[in-house]
N, C-alpha and C positions, 0 to 999 in steps of 0.2 A: 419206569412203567411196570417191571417185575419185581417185586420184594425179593427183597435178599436170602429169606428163605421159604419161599413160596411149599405147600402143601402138596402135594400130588399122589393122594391115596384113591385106595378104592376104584380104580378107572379099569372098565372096561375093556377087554381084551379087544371083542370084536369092533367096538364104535374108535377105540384108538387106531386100530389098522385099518379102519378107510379114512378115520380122518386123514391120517399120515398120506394116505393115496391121494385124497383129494387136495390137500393144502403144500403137502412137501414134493420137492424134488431133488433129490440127493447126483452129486457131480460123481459119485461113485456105482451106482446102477448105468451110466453112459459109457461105451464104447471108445476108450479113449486113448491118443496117442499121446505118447508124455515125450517131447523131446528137451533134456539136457544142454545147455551150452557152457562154452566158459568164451566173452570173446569172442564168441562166433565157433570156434570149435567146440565141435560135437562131441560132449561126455556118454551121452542117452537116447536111443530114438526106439520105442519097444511100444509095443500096443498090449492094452489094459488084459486082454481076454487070448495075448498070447497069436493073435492073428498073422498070419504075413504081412509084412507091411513093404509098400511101393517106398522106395526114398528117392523123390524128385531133385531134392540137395545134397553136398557134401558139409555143404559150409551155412552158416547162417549168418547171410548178408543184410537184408531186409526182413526185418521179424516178420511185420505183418503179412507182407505178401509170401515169405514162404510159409507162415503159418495157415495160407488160404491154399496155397498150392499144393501141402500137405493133407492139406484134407481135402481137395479136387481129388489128388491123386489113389486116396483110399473111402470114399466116400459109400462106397455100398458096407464096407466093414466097421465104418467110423464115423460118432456122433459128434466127438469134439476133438480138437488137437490144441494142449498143451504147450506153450514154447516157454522154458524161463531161460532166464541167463541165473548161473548160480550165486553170482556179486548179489546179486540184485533179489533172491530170494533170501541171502543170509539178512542182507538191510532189513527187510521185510518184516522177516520175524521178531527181529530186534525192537523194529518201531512198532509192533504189536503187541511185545512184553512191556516196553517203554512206554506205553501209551496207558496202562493199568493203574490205575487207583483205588482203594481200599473202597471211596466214597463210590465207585460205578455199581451203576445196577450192571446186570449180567447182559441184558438184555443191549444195553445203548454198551458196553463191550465188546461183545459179539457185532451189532452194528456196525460200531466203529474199525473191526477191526477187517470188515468187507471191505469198508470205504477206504481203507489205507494203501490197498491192492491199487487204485486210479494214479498214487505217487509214481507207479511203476508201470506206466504205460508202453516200454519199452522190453522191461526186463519178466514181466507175467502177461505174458499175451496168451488167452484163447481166442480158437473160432470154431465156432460164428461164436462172437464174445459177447459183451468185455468180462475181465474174470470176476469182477465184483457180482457178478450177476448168476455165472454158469458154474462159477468152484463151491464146493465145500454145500453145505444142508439149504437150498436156498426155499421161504416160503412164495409158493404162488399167491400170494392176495390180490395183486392186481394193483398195489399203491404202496406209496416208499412210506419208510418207518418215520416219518415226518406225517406224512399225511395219516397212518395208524395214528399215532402218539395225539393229535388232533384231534380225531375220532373221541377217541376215551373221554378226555378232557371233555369234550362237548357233551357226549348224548349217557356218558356211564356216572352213576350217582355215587356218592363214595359211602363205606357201608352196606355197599349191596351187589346182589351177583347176574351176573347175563347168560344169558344161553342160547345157542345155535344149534339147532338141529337140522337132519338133512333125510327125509323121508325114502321109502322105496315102496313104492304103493301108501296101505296104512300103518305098515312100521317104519320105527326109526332104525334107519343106517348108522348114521352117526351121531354122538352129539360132541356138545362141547361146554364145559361150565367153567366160569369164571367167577370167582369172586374180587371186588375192588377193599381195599380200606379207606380209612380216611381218606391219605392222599392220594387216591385212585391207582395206587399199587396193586397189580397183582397177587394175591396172596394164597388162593386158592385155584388149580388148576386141574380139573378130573372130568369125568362125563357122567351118563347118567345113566344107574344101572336098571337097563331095562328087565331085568327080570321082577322089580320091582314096579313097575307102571304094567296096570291089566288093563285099564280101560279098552275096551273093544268099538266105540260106536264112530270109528271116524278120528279122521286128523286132531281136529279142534278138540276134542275129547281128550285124547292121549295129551295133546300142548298143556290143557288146563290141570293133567294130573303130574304131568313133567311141573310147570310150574307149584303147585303143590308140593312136589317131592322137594325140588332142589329147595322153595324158600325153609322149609322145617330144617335141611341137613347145612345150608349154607348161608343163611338169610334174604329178605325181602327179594325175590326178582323183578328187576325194573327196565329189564330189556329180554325182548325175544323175539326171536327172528328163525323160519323152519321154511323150506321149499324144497323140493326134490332135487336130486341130482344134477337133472339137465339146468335148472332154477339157478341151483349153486353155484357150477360152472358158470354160467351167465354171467351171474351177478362178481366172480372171481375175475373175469377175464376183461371186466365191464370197467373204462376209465373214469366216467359219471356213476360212480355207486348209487349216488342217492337217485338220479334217473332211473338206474337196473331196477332200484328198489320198488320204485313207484310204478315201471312197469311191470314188475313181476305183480304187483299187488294187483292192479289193472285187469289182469288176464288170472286170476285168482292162484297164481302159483306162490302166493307168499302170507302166511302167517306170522303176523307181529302183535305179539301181546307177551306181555305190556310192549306198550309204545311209549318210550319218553317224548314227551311235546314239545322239545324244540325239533325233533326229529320227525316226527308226525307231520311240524306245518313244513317240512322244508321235503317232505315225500307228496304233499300234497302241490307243493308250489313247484315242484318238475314236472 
């Protein structure tokens, strides 16, 4: 889904740091206990930001439940708690370099190498987990990179680029530009520099000059989608996207133009 060597110039200082607010959440901004074993004996038990920390165990019997007990026991100081066995983080890594092919995109790598963390449900426990989910950069979208990968496929044209924008009143907050190639790779990834859209009269205005801007710098746009803030979260946290969508449009918090039409009638048919 990402080109191998995808573009990413010209982007936007401020519309990257709210996107990054709104769509990421990083396992390292959390509060977090990192406990060590080897076996059950405790190599590690230290907290992220250097906090006191309560130690309800000496030994680690039961992963999960001292992994929950651990964080009962520091829970005003602590957002997550860590448990590995270190057998089982060496495996880990191994099966993550192991798993590398020249032919991956970066992207189903990175995926994959979330997904590798579930072999080890014993030896990478967090809580409140699972770690596939709470470690390492994870995006909020709201749907697994099956259901993304899906998306593209269906409603993105290849040859042409999409855009997200995220309003705060009548400017844009954030955007997000995308361009596809032929086989709907990734290939271009940046946002849109607002000091170059003046339009003044309204949302609708600015969309139609953003879509302007990007088709001249990145070609044709054949998807776009802009709602505010509270709109975006919604639609992020929303398991029926294509429902959020139709709602949002419903109650006028959502700008789509262009619309591709198989997505149109299936916004229509929610």
């Amino acid at each position: 889904m990402l080109h191998e060597n995808p573009l990413m110039a010209d982007i936007d200082v401020d519309h990257w740091r709210n996107l990054q607010s709104l769509l990421l959440e990083s396992a390292k901004e959390k509060r977090r206990i990192i406990v060590i074993h080897e076996g059950g004996k405790i190599l590690k038990f230290a907290h992220s930001a250097k906090a006191a920390v309560v130690r309800p165990i000496d030994k680690v019997t039961d992963v999960h439940k001292d992994a929950e007990a651990i964080y009962d026991a520091n829970v005003a100081t602590t957002d997550l708690v860590v448990v590995i066995e270190r057998g089982a983080s060496d495996a880990y890594f191994k099966a993550v370099q192991n798993a590398w092919t020249p032919a991956d995109d970066i992207d189903v790598y990175v995926h994959r190498a979330f997904t590798l963390m579930g072999q080890y449900p014993d030896g990478i426990v967090v809580f409140p987990g699972p770690a596939s989910y709470r470690l390492g950069l994870q995006w909020r979208l709201g749907a697994s990179y099956a259901e993304v990968e899906a998306a593209v496929h269906a409603f993105a044209k290849p040859n042409s680029s999409a855009v997200f924008g995220v309003f705060e009143g009548a400017k844009l907050w954030t955007t997000l530009v995308l361009h596809f190639d032929a086989a709907r790779k990734i290939d271009v990834v940046t946002t849109v520099d607002p000091t170059e859209i003046k339009a003044d009269g309204g949302r609708e205005a600015v969309v139609a000059e953003v879509t302007e801007w990007v088709s001249k710098r990145y070609g044709t746009v054949s998807l776009g989608l802009y709602s505010d803030t509270a709109g975006a979260e919604r639609f992020l946290k929303a398991v029926d996207k294509v429902k959020a969508l139709a709602e949002l449009r419903r109650t006028d918090a959502l700008i789509a133009t262009p619309l591709p039409a198989p997505l149109a009638a299936l916004i229509k048919l929610a």
